[in-house]
N, C-alpha and C positions, 0 to 999 in steps of 0.2 A: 290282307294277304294271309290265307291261311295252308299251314301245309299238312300233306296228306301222307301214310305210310304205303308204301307200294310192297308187294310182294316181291322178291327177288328172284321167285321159279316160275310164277305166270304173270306178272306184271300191271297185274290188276290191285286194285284200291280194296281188297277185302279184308285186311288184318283187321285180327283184333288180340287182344291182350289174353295168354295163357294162362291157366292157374299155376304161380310159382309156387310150391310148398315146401320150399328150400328156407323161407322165411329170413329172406332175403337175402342171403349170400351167396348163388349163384344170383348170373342177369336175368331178367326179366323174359320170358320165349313169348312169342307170337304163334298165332297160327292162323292159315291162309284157310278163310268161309269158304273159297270154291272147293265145293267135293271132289274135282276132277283133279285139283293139285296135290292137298295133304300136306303143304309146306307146315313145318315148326320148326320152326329155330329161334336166334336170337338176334339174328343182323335181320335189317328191314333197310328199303332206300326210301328219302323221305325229300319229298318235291314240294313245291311250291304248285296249288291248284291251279293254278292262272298255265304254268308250263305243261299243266299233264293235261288240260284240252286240250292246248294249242299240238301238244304231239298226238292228242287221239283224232284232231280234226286231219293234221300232215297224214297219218298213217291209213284215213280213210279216204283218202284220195290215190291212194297207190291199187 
């Protein structure tokens, strides 16, 4: 079981970890690889990969 960080503004699997230079006292930011989103922040939703198929197989059937 491995889980994965999801973006919370387009809900894709693209995070990755921001450069903090706060030197660790503020949280940690993310920011969303899709060029169409631009998300950074600090809150990310984090799944279980087994769930975020089985929701991308449900959603491709709609």
């Amino acid at each position: 079981m491995v889980n994965i960080r999801i973006c919370p503004k387009c809900k894709k699997p693209t995070l990755r970890t921001a450069t903090n230079v706060s030197g660790g006292i503020a949280p940690n930011l993310y920011e969303c690889r899709d060029k169409k989103c631009g998300y950074i922040g600090s809150f990310y939703v984090e799944i279980d990969s087994e769930d975020y198929k089985l929701d991308q197989d449900e959603n491709s059937l709609e």
